[in-house]
C-alpha positions as CSV (number, residue, x, y, z in Angstrom):
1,X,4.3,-7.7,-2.9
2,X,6.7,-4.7,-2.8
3,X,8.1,-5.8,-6.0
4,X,4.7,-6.2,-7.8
5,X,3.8,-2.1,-5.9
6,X,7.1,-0.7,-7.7
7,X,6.7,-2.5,-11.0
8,X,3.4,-0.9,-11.1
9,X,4.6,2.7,-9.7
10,X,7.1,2.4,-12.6
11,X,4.7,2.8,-15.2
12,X,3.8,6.2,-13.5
13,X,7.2,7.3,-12.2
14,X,9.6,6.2,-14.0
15,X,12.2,6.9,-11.3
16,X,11.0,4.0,-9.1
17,X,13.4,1.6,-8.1
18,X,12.0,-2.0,-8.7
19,X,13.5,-4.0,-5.9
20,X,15.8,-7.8,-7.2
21,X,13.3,-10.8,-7.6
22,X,14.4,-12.5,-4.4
23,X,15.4,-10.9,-1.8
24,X,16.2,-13.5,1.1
25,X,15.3,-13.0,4.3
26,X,16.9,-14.9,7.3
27,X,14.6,-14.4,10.2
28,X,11.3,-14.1,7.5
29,X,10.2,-11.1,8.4
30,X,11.1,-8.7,5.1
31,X,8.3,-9.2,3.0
32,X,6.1,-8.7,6.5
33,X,7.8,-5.7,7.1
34,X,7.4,-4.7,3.1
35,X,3.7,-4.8,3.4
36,X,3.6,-2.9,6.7
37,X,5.4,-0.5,5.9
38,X,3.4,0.3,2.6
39,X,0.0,-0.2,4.1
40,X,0.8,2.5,7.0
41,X,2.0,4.7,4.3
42,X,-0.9,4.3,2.1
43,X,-3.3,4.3,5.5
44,X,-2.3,7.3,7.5
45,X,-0.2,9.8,4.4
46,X,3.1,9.6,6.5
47,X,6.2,10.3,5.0
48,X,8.6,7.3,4.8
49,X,10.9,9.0,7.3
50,X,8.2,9.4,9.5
51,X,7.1,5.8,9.2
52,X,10.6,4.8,9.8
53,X,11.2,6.9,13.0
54,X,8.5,5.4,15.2
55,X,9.4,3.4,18.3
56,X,7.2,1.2,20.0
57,X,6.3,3.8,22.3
58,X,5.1,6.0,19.9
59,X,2.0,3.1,18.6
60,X,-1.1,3.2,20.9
61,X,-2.8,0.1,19.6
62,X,-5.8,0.5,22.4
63,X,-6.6,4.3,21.4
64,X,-5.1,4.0,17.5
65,X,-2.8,7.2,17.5
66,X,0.3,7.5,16.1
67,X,2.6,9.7,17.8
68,X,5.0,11.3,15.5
69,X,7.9,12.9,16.6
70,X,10.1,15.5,15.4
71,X,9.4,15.5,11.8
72,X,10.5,17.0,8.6
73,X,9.7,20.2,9.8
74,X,10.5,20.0,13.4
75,X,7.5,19.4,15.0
76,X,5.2,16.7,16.4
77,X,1.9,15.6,15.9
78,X,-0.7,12.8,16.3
79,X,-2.4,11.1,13.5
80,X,-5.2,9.0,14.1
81,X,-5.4,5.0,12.7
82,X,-8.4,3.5,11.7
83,X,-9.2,0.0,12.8
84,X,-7.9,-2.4,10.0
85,X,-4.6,-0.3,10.3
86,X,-4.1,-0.9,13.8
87,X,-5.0,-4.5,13.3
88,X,-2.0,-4.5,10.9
89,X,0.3,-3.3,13.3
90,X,-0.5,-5.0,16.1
91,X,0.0,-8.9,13.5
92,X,3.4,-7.2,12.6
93,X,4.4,-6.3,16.2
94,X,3.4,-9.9,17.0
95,X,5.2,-11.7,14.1
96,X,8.7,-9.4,14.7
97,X,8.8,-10.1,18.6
98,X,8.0,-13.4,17.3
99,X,11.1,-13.6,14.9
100,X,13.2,-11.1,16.8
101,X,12.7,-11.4,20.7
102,X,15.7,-9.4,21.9
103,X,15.7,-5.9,19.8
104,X,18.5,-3.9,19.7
105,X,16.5,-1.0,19.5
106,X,12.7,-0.2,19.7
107,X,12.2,0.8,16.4
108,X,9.5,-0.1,14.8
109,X,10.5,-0.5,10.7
110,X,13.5,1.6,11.2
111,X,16.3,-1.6,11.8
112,X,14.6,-3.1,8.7
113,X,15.6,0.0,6.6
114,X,18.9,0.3,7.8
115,X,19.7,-3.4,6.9
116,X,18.3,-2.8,3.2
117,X,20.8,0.3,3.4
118,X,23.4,-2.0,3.3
């Protein structure tokens, strides 16, 4: 899905970086965390470094506020989430402590960037 997304930014940017064909995925949880990740962007208007900074601590799923911490500019804010966005989280909270029951840390897309930084 993230493929088909830059393929399609491409035509309008053509700066985009269209990501390999397959990109494998030992535990499964990539292309979840792909669609996740471009859904709460597209959703809320977060900066990708914003995105990638929030802990679990940071997700209210009961109240749907994002709490987002130390940002480009140095301060914080909250940013509501409507329904169908919290409903996304919570399915990809539940699939990665699925797939990953002991985190190292308690990021919550951050360790998946860092691994496609490698």
């Amino acid at each position: 899905m993230a493929r088909r997304f830059a393929v399609w930014l491409s035509v309008f940017d053509p700066r985009t970086q269209i990501p390999p064909p397959l990109l494998p995925s030992p535990k499964g949880l990539r292309a979840q965390t792909h669609v996740t990740l471009i859904w709460l962007l597209a959703a809320t208007g977060l900066r990708s470094g914003d995105a990638l900074a929030l802990d679990v601590h940071d997700v209210d799923p009961h109240d749907g506020v994002l709490k987002i911490r130390k940002t480009k500019f140095g301060k914080s804010r909250f940013v509501p989430v409507e329904e169908t966005t919290r409903a996304a989280l919570a399915r990809y909270a539940e699939r990665r402590d699925e797939l990953i029951p002991r985190r190292q840390a308690d990021m919550v897309l951050r360790r998946f960037a860092l691994q496609l930084a490698r």
